[in-house]
C-alpha positions as YAML, in Angstrom:
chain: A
units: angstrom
residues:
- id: 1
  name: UNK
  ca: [48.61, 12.85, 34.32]
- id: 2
  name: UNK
  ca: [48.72, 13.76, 30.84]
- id: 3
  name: UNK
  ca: [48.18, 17.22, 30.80]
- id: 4
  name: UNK
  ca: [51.02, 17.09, 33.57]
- id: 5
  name: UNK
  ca: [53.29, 15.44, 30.34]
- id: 6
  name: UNK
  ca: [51.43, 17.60, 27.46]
- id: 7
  name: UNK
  ca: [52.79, 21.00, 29.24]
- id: 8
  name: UNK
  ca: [56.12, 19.88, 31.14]
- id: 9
  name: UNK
  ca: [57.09, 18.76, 27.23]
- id: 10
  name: UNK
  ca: [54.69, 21.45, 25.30]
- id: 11
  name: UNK
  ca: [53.08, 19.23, 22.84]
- id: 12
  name: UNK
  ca: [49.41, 18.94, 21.43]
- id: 13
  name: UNK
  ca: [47.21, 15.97, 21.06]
- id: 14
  name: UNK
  ca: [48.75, 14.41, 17.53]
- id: 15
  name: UNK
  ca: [52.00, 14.39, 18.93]
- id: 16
  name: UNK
  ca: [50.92, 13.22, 22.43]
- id: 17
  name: UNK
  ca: [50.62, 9.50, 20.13]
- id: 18
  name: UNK
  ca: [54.25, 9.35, 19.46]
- id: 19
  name: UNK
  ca: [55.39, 9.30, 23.76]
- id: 20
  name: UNK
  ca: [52.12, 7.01, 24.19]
- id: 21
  name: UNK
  ca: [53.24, 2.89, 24.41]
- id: 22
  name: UNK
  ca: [51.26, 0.90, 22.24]
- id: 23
  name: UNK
  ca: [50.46, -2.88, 22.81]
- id: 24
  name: UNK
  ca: [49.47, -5.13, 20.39]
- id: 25
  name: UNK
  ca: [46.19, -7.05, 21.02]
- id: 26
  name: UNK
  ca: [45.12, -8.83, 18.10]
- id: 27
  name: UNK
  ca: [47.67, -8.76, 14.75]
- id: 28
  name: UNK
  ca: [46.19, -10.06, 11.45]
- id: 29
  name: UNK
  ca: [45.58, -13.39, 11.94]
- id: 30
  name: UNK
  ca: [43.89, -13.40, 15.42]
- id: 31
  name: UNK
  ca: [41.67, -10.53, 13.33]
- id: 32
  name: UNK
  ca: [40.99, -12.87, 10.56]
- id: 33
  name: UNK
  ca: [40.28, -15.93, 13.26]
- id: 34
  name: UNK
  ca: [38.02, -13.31, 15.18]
- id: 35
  name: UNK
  ca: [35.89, -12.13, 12.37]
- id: 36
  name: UNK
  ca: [35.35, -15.65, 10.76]
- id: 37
  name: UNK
  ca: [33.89, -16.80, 13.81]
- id: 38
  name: UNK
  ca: [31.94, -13.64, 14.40]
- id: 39
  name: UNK
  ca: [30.52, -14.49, 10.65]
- id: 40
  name: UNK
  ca: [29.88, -17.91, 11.54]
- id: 41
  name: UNK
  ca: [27.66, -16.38, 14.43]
- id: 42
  name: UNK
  ca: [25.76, -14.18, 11.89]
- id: 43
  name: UNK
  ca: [24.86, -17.22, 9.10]
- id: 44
  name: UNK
  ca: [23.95, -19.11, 12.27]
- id: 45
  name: UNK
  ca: [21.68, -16.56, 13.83]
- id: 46
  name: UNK
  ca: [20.46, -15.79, 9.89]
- id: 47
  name: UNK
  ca: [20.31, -18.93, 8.08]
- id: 48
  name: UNK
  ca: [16.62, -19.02, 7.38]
- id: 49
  name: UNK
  ca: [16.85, -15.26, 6.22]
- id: 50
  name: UNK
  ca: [16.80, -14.46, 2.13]
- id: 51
  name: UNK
  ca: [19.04, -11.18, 2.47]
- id: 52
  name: UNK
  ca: [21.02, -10.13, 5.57]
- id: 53
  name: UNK
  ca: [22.12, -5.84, 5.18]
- id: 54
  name: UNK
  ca: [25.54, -5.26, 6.89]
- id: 55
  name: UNK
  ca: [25.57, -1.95, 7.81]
- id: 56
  name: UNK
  ca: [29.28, -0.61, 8.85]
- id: 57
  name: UNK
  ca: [29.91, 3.04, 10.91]
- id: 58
  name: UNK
  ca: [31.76, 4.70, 8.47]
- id: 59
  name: UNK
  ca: [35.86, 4.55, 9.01]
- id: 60
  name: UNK
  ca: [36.95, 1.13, 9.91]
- id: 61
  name: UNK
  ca: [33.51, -0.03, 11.06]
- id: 62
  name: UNK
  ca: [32.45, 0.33, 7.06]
- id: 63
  name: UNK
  ca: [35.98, -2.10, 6.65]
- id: 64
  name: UNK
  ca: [35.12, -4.67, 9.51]
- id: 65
  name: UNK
  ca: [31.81, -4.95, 7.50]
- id: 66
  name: UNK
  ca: [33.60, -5.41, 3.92]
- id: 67
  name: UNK
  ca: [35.36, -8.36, 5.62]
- id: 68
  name: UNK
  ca: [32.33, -9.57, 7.38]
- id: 69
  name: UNK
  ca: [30.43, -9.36, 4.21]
- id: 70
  name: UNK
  ca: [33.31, -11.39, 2.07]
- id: 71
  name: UNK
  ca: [33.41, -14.08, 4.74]
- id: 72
  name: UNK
  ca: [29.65, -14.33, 4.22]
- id: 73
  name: UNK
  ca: [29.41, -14.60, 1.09]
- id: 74
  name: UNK
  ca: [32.26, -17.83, 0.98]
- id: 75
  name: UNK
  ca: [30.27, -19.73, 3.44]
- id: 76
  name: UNK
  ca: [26.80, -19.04, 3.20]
- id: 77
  name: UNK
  ca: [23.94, -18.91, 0.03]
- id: 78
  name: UNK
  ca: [22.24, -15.50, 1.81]
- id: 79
  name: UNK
  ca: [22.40, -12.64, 0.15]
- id: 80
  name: UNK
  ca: [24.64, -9.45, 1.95]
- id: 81
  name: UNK
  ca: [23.76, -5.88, 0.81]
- id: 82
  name: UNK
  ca: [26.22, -3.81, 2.36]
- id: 83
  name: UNK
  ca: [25.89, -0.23, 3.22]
- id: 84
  name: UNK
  ca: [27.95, 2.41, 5.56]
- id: 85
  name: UNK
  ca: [26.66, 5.06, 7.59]
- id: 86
  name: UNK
  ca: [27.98, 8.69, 8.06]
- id: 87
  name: UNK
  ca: [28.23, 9.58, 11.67]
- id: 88
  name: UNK
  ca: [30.60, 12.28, 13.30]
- id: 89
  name: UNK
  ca: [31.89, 10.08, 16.18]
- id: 90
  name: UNK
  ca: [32.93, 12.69, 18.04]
- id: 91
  name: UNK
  ca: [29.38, 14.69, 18.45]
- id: 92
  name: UNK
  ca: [26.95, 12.45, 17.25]
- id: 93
  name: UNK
  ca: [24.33, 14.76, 17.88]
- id: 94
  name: UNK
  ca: [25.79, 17.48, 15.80]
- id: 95
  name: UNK
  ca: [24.05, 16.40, 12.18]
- id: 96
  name: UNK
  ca: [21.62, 13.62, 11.38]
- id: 97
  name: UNK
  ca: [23.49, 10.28, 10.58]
- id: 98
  name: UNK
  ca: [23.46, 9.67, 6.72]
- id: 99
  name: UNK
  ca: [23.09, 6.10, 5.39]
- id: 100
  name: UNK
  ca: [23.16, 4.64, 1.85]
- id: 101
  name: UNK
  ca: [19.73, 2.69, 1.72]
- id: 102
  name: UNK
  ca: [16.26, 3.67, 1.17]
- id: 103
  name: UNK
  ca: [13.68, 2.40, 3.82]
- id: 104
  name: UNK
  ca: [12.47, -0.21, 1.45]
- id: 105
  name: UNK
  ca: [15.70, -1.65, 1.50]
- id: 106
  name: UNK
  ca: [15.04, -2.34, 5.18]
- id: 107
  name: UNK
  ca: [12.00, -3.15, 5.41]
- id: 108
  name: UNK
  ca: [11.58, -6.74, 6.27]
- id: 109
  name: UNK
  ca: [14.91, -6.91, 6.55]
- id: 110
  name: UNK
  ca: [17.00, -8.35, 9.31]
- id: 111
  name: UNK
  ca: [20.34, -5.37, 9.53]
- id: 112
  name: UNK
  ca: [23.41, -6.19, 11.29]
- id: 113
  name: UNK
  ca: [25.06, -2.62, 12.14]
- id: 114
  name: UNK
  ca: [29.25, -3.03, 12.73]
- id: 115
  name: UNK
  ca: [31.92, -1.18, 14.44]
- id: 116
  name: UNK
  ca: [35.26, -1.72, 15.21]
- id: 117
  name: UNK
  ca: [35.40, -0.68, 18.90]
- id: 118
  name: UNK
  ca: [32.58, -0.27, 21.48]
- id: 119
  name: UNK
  ca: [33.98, 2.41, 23.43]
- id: 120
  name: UNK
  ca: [31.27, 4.60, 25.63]
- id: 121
  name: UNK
  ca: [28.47, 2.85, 23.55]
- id: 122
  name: UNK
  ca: [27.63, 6.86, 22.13]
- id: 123
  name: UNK
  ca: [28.38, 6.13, 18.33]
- id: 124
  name: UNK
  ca: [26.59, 2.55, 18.48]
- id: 125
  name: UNK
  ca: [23.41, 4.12, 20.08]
- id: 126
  name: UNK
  ca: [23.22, 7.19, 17.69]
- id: 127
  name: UNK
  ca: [23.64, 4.65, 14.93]
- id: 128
  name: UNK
  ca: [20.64, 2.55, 16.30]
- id: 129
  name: UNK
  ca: [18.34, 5.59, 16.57]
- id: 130
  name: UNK
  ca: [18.45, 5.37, 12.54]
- id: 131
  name: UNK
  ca: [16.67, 2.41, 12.76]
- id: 132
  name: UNK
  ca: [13.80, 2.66, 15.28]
- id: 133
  name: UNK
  ca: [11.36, 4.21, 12.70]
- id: 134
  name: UNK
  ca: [12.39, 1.60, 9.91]
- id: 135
  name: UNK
  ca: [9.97, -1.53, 9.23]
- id: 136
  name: UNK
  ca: [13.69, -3.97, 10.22]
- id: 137
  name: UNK
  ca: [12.67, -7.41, 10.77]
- id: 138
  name: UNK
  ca: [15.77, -7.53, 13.53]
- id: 139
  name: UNK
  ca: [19.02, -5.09, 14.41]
- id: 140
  name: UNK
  ca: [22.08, -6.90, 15.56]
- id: 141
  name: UNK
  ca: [25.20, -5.23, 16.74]
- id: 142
  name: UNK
  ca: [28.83, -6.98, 15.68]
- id: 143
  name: UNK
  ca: [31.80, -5.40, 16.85]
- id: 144
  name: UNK
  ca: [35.71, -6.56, 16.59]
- id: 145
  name: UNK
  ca: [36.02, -5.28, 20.28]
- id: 146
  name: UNK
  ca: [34.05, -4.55, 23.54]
- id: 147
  name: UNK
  ca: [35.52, -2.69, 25.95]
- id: 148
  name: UNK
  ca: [32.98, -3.17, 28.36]
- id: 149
  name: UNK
  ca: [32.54, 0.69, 29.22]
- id: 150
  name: UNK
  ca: [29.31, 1.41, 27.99]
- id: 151
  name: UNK
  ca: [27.57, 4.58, 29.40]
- id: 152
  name: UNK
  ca: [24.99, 4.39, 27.03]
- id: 153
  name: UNK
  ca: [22.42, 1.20, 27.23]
- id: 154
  name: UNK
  ca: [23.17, -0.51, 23.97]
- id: 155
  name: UNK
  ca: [25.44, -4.05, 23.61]
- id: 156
  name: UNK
  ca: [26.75, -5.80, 21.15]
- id: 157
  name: UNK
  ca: [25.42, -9.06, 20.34]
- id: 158
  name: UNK
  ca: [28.52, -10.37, 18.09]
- id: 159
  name: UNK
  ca: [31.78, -9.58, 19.80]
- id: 160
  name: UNK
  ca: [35.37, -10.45, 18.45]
- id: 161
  name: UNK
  ca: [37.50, -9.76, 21.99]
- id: 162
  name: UNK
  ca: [35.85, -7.92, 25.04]
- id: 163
  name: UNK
  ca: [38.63, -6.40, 26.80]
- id: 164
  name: UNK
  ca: [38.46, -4.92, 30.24]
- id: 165
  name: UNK
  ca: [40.60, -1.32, 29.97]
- id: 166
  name: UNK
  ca: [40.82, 1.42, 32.10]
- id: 167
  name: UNK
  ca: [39.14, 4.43, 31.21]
- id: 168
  name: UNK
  ca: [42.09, 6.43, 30.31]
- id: 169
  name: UNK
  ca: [43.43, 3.73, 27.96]
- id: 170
  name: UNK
  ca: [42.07, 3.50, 24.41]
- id: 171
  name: UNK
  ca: [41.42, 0.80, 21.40]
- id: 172
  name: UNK
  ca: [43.27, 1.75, 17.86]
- id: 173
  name: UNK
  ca: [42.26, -0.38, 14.97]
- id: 174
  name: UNK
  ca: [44.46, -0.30, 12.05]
- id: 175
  name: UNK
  ca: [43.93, -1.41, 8.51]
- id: 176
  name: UNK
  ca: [45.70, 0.47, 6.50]
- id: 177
  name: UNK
  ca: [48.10, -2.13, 5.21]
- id: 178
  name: UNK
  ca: [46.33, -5.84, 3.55]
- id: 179
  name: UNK
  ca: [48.16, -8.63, 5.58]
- id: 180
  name: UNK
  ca: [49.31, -6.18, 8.39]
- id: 181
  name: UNK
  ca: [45.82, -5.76, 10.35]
- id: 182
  name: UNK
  ca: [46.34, -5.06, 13.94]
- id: 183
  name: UNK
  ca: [44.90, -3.80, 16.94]
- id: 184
  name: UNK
  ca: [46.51, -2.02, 20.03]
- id: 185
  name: UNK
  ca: [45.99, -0.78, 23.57]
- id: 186
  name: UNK
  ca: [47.26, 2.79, 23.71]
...
């Protein structure tokens, strides 16, 4: 159906966003509600740790982890290290994923990893594989949405909405704008 619009109106991918309805699902404050519970979850799950390592997927996984990590820190003594991994969403495959800790920053460690959307499960799962050879006490998953169509066998285990959506719709996250937070179903 799209490529049906795309050539009857001759435009390319970018522009295909600007004919494509938008729907808002969460705006700021249901995002803020949403990741202060999903932080509650973590200290709960984590309480008897010394030092918790929030890992975000670079883009706005690495920002749902900043504000996972801030809401931490104002509610619990345990100490958050938090790092980002570099990982080509798009072809996972195509280059080892890069992260900003050594292995004995892990080891013994209990590592939440974060992500905005669980799509196909594909970017989650190639993030994982970075930490089956590392001495981590635990791996948790937090994402801000689930859209429950996972072809690959990974789940999260914190989960700010799960949304049923067919497979031609998508999840956009924006925060670009403090205060303005939102995220649609395109």
């Amino acid at each position: 159906m799209l490529n049906i619009f795309q050539q009857l109106f001759r435009i390319n991918e970018n522009q295909l966003d600007l004919y494509m309805e938008k729907t808002k699902i969460l705006d700021s404050v249901q995002i803020s509600q949403k990741l202060n519970r999903m932080a509650y979850q973590v200290y709960e799950n984590n309480f008897k740790e010394k030092e918790l390592l929030i890992v975000g997927i670079e883009g706005n996984g690495y920002k749902v982890a900043e504000k996972i990590v801030a809401i931490l820190n104002s509610i619990s003594p345990v100490k958050t290290k938090l790092g980002k991994i570099k990982i080509d969403k798009e072809n996972p495959w195509s280059f080892e994923p890069k992260i900003d800790f050594t292995e004995k920053d892990f080891e013994n460690k209990s590592v939440i990893l974060v992500d905005d959307v669980l799509n196909s499960g594909k970017t989650l799962i190639y993030a994982v594989k970075l930490f089956l050879n590392k001495p981590v006490k635990q791996l948790n998953t937090l994402v801000l949405v689930d859209r429950s169509h996972t072809r690959f066998p990974v789940k999260a285990d914190f989960v700010g909405l799960s949304l049923s959506t067919t497979l031609q719709e998508r999840i956009d996250t924006d925060f670009s704008k403090k205060g303005k937070e939102a995220v649609y179903l395109v």
